[in-house]
N, C-alpha and C positions, 0 to 999 in steps of 0.2 A: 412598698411605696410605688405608687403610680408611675410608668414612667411617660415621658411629656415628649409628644413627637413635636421640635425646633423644626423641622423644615419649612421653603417656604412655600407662601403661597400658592395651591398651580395656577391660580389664575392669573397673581401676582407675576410667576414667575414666567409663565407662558409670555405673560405684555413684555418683559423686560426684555425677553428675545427676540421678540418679532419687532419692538419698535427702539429698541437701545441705538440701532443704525442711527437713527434722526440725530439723538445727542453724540452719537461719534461725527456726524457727518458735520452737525455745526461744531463740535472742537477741532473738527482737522481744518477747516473753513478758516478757523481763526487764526489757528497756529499758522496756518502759513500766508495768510495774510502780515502777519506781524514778522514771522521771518523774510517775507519776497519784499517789506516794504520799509521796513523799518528797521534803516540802515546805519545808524546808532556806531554801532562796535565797529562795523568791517570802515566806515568813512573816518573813525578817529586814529586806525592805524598809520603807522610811517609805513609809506610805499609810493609807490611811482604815481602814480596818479592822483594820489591823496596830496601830493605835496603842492600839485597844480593848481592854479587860479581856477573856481570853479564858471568863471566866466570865460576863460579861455578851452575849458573842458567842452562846456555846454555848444561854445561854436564850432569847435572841432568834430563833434560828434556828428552835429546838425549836418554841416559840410561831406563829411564822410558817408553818410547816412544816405545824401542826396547823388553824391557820386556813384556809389555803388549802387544806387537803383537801374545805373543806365549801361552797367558794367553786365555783357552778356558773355562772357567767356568765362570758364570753370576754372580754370587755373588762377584766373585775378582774385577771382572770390574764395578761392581755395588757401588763399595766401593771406587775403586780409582775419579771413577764419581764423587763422592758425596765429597770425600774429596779436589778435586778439585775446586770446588763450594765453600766451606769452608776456601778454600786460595784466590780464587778469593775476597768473602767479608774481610776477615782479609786483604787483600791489597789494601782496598779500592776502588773495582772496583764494579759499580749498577750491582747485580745480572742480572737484564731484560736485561742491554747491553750485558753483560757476556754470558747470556741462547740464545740470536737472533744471536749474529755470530757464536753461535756453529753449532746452529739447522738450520741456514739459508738455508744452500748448500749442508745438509746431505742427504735431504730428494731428490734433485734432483740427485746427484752424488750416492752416497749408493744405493738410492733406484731403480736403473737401476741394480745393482748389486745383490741385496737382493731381492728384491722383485720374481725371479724366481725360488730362491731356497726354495721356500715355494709349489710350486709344485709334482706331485710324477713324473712329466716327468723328472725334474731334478733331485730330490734328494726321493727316492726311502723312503718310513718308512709306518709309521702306522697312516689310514686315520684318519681325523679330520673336514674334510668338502667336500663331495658329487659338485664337481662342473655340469659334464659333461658325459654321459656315450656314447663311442665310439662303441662298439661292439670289439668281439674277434681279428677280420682281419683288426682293423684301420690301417691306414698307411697315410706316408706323404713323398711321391716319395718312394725314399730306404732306409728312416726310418720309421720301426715299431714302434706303439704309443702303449700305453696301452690300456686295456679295457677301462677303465675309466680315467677320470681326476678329483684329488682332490686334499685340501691340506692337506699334512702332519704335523706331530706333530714333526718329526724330523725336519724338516725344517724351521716351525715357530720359533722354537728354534734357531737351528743356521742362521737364521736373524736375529731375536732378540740380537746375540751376536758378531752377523758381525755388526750391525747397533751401540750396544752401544759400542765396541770397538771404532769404529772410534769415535764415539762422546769425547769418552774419551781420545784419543792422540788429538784428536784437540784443545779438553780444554786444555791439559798441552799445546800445541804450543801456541794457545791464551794468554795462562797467560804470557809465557815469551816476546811473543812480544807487549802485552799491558803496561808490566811493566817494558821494556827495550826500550830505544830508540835507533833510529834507528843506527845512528850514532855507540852508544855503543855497539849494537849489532855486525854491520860489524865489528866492533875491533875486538871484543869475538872470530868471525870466525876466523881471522888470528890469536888471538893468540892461537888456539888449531889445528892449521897446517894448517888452509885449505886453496888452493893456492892464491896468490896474485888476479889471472885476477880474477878466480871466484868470489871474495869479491867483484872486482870492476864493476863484472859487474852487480851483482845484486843493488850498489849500484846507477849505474846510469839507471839501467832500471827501478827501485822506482821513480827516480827522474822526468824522461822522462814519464811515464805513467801519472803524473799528468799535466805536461808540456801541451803534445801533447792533452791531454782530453781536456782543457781549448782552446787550440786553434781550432779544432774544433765544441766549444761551439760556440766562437766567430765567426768563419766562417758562421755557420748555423745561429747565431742570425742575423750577418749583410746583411745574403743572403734575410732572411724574413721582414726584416726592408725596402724593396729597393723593393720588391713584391708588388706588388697591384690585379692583374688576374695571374691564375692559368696557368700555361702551359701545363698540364699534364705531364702523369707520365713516357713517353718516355726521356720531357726535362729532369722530374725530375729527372730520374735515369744517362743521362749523366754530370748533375749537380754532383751527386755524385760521379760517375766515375772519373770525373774530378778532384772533391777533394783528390779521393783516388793518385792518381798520383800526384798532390801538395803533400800532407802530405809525401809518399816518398822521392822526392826531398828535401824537406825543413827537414827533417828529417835528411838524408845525410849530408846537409850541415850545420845544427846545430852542432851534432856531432861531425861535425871536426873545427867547428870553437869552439866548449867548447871545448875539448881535448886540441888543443894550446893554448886555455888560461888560460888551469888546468898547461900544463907543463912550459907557460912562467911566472907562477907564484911559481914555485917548488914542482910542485907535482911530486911525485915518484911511483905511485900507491897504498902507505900507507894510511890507513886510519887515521886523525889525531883528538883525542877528548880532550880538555881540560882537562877534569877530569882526574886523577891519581889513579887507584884502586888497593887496599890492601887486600890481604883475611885474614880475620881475625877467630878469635877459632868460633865465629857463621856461618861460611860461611863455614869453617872446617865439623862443626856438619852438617850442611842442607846437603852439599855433602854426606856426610859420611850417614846418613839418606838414601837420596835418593838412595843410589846406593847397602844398604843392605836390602830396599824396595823391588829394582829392580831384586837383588840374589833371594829373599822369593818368587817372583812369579815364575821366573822360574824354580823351585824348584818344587813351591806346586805344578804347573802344571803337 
């Protein structure tokens, strides 16, 4: 009997390794869009924050948020850090989830920002580290350089405090949308003024972001399911060209076909939650708390 070589295809097989990334790359995409945002499980637990008015959360945060913007000393920020961390566990949320969405995007975002203010081209002080020596006459076009290039000890610092600043309003924004859902959150905004369209539009561009990811995932998966040889990378790019002009289209007219069937079912543009919230003398205190917190920094600063 013959026997039947099963292996697969190389050509087949050659595609699935050179371009499998794409469909890894949109299922991590997804996946962690739906765990960074879709706050479900960790807002329905009993914890400290969960139990608070999410109106009262929403202006606390705000306030704190806008105090430590103006808080330039490492020990104030150093403090609200840590106490943040401290409410994240009392509200039952895993430290490690907690520390990876803070740390995640700091280091890419911040660190484009920070990172050159540790120079004495940028921020002028007192050396700390010998990188480069230019001579008296450097120059770069019609900007004069310094003798030399180091880092300074002023500048280390103030990235050290531009760096934990951000980390530390990001944590208080994480906490409140980890332990508020979404839903309850849009309310919150409307009920402390903020305008109708604005609420709803962030409300459907949450929605749509996970929509449109999914679809396509799907796209790409059924496009590789139906591949057997490669076409290169000219097809490949009008493949995707193509898709970008579908997703438009389909986009457009999703839009308008949910719109009329938000309003031929009574939507007014309110956001509407089941629940019914009361502030109560704890929800009193946390506000009251948070916002003589927020007085003491700008103060001590």
């Amino acid at each position: 009997m013959t026997k039947v070589d099963d292996s697969p295809w190389p050509s087949c097989q050659a595609q699935g390794g050179r371009r499998d990334f794409v469909r890894k790359t949109l299922d991590g995409i997804l996946s962690f869009l739906q765990e960074a945002f879709v706050t479900r499980e960790i807002s329905s637990k009993k914890g400290l924050l969960q139990s608070l008015d999410p109106r009262i959360k929403l202006i606390s945060v705000l306030a704190l948020v806008f105090a430590l913007t103006t808080v330039r000393d490492l020990r104030v920020i150093l403090i609200f850090y840590m106490i943040t961390i401290v409410i994240a566990h009392l509200s039952g949320i895993s430290l490690s989830f907690f520390v990876k969405r803070v740390w995640l995007f700091i280091p890419i975002f911040t660190g484009v920002i920070a990172l050159p203010m540790i120079f004495n081209v940028f921020l002028p002080g007192q050396p700390l580290y010998h990188l480069l020596y230019l001579g008296p006459s450097a120059s770069l076009g019609p900007f004069a350089l310094p003798e030399s290039i180091y880092i300074t000890r002023e500048g280390v610092w103030s990235a050290c405090v531009f760096t934990l600043r951000v980390a530390a309003c990001v944590s208080a924004v994480v906490l409140l949308f980890l332990t508020t859902s979404q839903a309850v959150l849009f309310r919150s905004l409307r009920s402390v003024g903020v305008p109708k369209v604005y609420v709803l539009t962030l409300e459907m561009a949450n929605r749509y972001v996970f929509l449109f990811l999914e679809i396509i995932r799907d796209l790409y998966t059924a496009k590789r399911s139906r591949t057997i040889i490669s076409r290169g990378t000219w097809a490949e790019q009008r493949w995707v060209g193509g898709r970008i002009g579908y997703m438009l289209i389909k986009s457009l007219d999703l839009s308008e076909r949910v719109h009329q069937a938000m309003i031929s079912r009574g939507f007014n543009g309110d956001v509407k939650i089941i629940e019914e919230y009361r502030i109560g003398l704890p929800d009193y205190l946390a506000g009251a708390l948070a916002l003589a917190s927020s007085a003491l920094m700008i103060l001590y600063d």
